[in-house]
MARBA-3410 file (N, C-alpha, C, O; in Angstrom, 1 decimal):
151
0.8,-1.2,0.0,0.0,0.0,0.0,0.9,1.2,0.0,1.9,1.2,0.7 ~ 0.7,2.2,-0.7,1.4,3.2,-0.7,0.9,4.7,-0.7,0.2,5.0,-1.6 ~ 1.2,5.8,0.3,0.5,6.8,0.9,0.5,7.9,-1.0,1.3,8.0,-1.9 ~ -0.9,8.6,-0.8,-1.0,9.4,-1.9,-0.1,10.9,-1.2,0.1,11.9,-1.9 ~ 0.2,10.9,-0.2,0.7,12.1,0.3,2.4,11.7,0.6,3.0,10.6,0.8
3.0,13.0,0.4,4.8,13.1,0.3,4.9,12.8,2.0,4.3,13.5,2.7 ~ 5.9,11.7,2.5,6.2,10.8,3.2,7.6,12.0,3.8,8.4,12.5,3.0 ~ 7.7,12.2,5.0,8.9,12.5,5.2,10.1,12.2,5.3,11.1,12.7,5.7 ~ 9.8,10.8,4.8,11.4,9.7,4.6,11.8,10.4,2.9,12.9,10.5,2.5 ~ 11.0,10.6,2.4,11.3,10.8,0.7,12.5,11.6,0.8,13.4,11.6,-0.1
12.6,12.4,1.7,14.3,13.2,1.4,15.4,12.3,2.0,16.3,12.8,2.4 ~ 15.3,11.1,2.0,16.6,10.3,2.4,16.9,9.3,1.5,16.0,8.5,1.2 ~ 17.9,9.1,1.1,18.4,8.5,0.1,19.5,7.7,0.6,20.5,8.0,1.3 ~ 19.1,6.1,0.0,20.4,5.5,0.3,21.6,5.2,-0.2,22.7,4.9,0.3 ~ 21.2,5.6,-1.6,22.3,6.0,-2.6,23.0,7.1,-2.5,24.2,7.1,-2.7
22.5,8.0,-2.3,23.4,9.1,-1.8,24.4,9.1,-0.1,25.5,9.5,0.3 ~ 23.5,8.3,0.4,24.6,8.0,2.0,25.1,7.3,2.0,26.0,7.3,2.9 ~ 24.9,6.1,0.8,26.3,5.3,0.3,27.6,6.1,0.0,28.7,6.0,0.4 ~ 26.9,7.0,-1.1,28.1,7.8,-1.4,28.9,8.9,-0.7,30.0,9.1,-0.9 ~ 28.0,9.5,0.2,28.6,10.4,1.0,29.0,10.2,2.1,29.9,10.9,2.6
28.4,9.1,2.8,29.2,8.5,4.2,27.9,8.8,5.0,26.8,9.2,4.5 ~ 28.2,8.5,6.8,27.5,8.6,7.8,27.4,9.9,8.5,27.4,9.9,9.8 ~ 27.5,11.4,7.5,27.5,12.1,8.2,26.7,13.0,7.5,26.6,14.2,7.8 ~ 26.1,12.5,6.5,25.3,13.1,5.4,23.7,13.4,6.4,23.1,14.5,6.5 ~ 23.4,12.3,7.1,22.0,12.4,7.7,22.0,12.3,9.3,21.0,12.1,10.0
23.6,12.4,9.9,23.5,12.1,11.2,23.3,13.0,12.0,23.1,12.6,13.1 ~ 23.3,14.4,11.9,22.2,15.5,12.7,21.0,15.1,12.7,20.5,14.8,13.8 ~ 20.5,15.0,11.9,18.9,14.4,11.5,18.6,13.2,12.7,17.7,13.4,13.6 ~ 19.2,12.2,12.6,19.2,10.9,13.2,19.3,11.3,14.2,18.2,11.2,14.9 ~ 20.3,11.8,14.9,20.5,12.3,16.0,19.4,13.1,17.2,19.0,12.7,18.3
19.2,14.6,16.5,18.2,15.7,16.6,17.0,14.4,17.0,16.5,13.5,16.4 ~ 16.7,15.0,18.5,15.1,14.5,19.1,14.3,15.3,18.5,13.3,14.6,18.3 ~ 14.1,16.6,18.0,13.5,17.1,17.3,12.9,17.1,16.1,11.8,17.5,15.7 ~ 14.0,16.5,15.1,13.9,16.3,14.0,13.9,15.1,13.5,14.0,14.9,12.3 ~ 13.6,13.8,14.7,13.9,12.7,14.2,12.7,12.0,13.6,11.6,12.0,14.1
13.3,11.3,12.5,11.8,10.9,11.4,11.4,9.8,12.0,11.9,8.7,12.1 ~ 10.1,10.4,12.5,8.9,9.6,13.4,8.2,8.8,11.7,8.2,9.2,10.5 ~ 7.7,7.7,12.2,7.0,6.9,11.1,5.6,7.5,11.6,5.1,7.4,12.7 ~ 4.9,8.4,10.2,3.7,8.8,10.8,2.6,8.1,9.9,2.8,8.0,8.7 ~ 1.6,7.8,10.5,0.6,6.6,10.4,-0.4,7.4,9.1,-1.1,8.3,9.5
-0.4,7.2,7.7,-1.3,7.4,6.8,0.1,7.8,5.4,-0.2,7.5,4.2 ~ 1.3,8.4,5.8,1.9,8.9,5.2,3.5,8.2,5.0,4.5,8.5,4.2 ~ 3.4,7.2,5.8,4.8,6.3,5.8,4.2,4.8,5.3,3.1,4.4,5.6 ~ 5.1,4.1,4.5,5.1,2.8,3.7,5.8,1.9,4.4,6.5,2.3,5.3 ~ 5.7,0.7,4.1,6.1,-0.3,4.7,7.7,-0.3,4.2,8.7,-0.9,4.7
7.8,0.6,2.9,8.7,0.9,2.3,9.6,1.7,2.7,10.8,1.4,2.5 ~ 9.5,2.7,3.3,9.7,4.1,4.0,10.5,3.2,5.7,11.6,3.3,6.2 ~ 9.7,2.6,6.1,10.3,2.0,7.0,11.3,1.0,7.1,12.0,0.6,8.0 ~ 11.3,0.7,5.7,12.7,-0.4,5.7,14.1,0.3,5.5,15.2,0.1,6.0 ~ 13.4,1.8,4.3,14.7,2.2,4.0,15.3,3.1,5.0,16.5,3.3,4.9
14.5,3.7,6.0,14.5,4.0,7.1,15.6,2.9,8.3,16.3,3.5,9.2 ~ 15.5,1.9,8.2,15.6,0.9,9.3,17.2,0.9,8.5,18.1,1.3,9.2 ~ 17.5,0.5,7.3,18.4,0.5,6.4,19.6,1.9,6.8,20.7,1.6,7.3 ~ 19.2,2.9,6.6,19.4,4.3,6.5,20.5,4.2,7.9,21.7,4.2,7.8 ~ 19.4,4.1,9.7,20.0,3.9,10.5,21.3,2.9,10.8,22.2,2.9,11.6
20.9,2.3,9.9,22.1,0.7,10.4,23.3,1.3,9.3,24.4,0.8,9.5 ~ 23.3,2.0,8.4,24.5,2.2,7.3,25.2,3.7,8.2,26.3,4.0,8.5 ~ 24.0,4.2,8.5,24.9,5.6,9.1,25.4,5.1,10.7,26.3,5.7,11.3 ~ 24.8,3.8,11.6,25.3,3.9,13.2,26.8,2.8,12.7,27.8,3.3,13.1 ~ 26.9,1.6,11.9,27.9,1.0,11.9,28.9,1.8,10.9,29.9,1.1,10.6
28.8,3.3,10.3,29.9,3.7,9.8,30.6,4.6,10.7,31.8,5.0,10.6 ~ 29.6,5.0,11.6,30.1,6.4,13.1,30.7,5.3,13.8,31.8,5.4,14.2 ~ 30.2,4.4,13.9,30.9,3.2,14.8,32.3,2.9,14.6,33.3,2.6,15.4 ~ 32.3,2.9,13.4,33.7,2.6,12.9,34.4,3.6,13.2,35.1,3.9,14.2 ~ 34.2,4.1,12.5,35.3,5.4,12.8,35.7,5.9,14.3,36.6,6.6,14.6
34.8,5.4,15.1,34.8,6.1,16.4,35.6,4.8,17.3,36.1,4.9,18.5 ~ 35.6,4.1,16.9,36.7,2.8,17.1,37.9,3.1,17.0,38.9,3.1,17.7 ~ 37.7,3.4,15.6,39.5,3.4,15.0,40.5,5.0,15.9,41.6,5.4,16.0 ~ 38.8,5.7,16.3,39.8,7.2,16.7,40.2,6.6,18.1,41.2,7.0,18.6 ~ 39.5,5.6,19.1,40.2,5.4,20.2,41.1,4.5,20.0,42.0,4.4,20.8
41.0,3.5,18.8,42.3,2.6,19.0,43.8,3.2,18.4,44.9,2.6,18.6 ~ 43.7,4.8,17.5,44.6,5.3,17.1,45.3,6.3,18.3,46.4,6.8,18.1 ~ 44.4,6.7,19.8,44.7,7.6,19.8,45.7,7.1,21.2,45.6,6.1,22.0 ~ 46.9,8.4,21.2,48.3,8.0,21.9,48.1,8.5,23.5,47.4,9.5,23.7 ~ 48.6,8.0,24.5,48.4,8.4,25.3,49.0,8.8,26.4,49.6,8.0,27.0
49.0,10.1,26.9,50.4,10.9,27.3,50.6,11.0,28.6,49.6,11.0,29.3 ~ 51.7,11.0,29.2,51.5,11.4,30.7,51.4,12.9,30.7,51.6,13.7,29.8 ~ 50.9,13.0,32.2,50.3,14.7,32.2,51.5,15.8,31.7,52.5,15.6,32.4 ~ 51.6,16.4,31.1,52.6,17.1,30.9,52.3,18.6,30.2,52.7,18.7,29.1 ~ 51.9,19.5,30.6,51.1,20.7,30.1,52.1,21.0,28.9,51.7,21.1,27.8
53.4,21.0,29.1,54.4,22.3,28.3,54.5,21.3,27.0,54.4,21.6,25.8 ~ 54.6,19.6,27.6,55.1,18.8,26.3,54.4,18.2,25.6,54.8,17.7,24.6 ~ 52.8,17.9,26.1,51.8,17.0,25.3,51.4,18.2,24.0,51.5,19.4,24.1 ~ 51.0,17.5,23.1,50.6,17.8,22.1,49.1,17.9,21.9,48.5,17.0,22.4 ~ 48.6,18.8,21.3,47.4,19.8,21.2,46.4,18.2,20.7,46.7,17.4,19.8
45.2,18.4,21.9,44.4,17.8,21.6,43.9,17.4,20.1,43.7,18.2,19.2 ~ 43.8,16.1,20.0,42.8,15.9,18.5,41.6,15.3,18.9,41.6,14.2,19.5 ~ 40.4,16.1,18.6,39.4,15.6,19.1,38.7,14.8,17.7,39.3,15.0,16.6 ~ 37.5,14.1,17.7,37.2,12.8,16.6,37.0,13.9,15.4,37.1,13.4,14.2 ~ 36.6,15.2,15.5,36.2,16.1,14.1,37.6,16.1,13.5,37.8,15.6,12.4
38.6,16.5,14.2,39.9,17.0,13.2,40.3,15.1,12.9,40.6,14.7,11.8 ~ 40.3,14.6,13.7,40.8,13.3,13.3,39.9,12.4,12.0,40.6,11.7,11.3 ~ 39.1,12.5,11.9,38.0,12.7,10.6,38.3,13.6,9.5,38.2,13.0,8.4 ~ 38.6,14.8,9.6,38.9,15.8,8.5,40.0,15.3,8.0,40.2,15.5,6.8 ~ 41.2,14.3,8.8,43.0,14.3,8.5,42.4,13.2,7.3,42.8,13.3,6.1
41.5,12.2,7.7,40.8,10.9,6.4,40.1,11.3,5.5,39.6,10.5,4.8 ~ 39.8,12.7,5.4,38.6,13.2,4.0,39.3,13.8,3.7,39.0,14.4,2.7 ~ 40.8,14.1,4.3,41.8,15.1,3.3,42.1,14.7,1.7,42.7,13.7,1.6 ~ 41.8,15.3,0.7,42.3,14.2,-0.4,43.8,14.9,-0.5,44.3,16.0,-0.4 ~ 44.3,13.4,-0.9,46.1,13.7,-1.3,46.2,14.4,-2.2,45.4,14.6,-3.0
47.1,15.0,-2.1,48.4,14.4,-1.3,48.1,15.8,-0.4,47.9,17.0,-0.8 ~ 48.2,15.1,1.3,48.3,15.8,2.2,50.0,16.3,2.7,51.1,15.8,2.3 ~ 49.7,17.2,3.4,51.8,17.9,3.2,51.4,17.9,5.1,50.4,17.9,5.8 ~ 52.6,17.7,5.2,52.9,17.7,6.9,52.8,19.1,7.5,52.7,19.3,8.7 ~ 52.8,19.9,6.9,52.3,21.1,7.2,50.9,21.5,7.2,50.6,22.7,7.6
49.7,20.5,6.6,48.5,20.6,6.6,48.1,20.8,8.8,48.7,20.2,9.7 ~ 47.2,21.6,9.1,46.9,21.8,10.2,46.4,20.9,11.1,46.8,20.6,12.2 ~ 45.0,20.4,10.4,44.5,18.9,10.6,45.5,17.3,10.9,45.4,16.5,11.7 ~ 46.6,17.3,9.8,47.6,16.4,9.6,48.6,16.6,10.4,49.6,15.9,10.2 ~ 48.8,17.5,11.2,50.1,18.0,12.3,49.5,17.9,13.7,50.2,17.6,14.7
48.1,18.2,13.6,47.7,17.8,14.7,47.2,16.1,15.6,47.2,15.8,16.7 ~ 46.7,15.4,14.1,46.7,14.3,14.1,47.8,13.5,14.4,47.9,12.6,15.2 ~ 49.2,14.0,13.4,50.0,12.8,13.5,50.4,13.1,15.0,50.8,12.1,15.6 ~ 50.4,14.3,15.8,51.3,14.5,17.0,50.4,13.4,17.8,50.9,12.3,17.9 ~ 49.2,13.5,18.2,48.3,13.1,19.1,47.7,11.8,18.4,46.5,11.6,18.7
48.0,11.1,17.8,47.4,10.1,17.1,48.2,9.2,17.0,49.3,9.5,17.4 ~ 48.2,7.7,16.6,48.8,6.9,15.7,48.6,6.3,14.2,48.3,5.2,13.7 ~ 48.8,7.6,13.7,48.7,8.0,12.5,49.7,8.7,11.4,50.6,9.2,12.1 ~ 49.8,9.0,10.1,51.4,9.4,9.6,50.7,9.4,8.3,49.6,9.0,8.0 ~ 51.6,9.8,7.6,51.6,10.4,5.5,52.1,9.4,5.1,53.1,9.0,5.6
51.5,8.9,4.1,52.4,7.7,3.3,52.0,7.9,1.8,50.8,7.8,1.4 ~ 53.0,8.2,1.1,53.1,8.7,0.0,51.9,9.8,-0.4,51.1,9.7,-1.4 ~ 51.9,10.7,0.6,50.8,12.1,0.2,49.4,11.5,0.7,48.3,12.0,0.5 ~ 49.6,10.3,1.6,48.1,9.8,2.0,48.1,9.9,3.2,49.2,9.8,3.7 ~ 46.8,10.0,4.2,46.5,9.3,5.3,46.4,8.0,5.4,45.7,7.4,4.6
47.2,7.5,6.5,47.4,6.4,7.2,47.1,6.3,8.8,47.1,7.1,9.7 ~ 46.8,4.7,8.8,46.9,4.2,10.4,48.2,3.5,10.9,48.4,2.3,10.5 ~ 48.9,4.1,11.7,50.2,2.9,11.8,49.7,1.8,12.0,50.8,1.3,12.3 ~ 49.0,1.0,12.1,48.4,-0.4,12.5,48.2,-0.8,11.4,48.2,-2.1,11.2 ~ 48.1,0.2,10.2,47.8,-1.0,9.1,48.6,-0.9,8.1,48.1,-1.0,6.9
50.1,-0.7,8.3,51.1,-0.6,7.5,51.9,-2.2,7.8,52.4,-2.8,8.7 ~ 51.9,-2.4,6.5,52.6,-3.7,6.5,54.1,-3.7,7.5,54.9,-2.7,7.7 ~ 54.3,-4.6,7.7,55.5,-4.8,8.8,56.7,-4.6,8.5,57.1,-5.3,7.5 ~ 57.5,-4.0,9.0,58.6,-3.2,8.4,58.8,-1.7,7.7,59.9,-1.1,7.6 ~ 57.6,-1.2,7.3,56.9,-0.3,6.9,57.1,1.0,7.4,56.1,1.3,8.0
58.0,2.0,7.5,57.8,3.3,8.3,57.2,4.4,7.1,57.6,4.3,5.9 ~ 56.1,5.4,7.7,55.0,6.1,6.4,56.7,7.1,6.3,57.8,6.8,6.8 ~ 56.3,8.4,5.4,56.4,9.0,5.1,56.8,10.1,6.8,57.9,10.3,7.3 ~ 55.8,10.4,7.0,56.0,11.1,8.3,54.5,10.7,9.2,53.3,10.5,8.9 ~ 55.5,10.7,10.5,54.4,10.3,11.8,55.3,10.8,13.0,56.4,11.4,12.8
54.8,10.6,14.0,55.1,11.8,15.1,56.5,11.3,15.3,56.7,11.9,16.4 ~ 58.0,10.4,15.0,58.6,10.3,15.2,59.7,11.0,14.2,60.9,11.2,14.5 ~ 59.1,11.5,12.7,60.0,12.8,12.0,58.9,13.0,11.0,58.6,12.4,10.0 ~ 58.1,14.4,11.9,57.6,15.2,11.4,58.4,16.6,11.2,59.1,17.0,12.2 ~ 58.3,17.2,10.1,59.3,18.4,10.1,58.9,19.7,11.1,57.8,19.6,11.8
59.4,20.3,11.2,59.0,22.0,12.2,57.9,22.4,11.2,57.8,22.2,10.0 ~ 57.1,23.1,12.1,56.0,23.5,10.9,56.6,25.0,11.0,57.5,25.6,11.6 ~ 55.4,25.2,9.7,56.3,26.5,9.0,56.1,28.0,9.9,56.7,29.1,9.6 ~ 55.3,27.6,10.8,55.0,28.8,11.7,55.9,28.7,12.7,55.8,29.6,13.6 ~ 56.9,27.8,12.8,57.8,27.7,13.9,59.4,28.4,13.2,60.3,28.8,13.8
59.3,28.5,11.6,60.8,29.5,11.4,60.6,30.5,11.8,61.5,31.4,11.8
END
């Protein structure tokens, strides 16, 4: 059965959150306000799957990523003068949507590689974890150059 009235799922697309990732509709999802209630005359049996669909593609790709940022991230003893500037999961996200070739002078990628376990491998973002064995990137917090605001 299918409602003669526009469905408020009709602006969600799974083809497009395929393409764009889990962050295309995750205000939405998120927002108590705005979250797409299945309303009784105007939602499909259809609308609810791709709905049901929609949630599960956007929570196991936040999931991921929110994994890999605690299993990448380094951990310091207290040290105000010598720890390096927080990376919280936004900048550590932006260092992976950087398209290459990223430069060690990138802001996002200086702050990651210090506070992260993470590094440039040939103009790319990487995870040290998933560099084959023997493998040192390009640069990671053991020779990253002075950035250019430090001449």
């Amino acid at each position: 059965m299918t409602s003669k009235y526009r469905c408020q799922h009709d602006k969600f697309s799974l083809r497009k959150l395929k393409k764009k990732g889990f962050t295309l509709y995750l205000d939405e999802l998120f927002n108590n306000d705005e979250f797409p209630n299945i309303e009784p005359g105007y939602c499909t049996e259809g609308c609810k799957e791709k709905m049901k669909e929609i949630y599960r593609i956007t929570f196991e790709q936040y999931l991921e990523i929110i994994n890999k940022y605690y299993n990448d991230s380094r951990i310091f003893d207290y040290n105000l003068e010598k720890n390096p500037e927080e990376c919280d999961f936004w900048a550590y996200r932006e260092f992976f949507s950087t398209l290459p070739p990223i430069s060690p002078q990138n802001e996002y990628a200086r702050m990651a590689i210090k506070a992260m376990k993470v590094g440039i491998q040939d103009g790319k973002p990487v995870r040290l974890c998933e560099l084959p064995p023997g493998v040192q990137c390009d640069f990671d917090a053991t020779n990253l150059p002075d950035s250019e605001e430090d001449e």
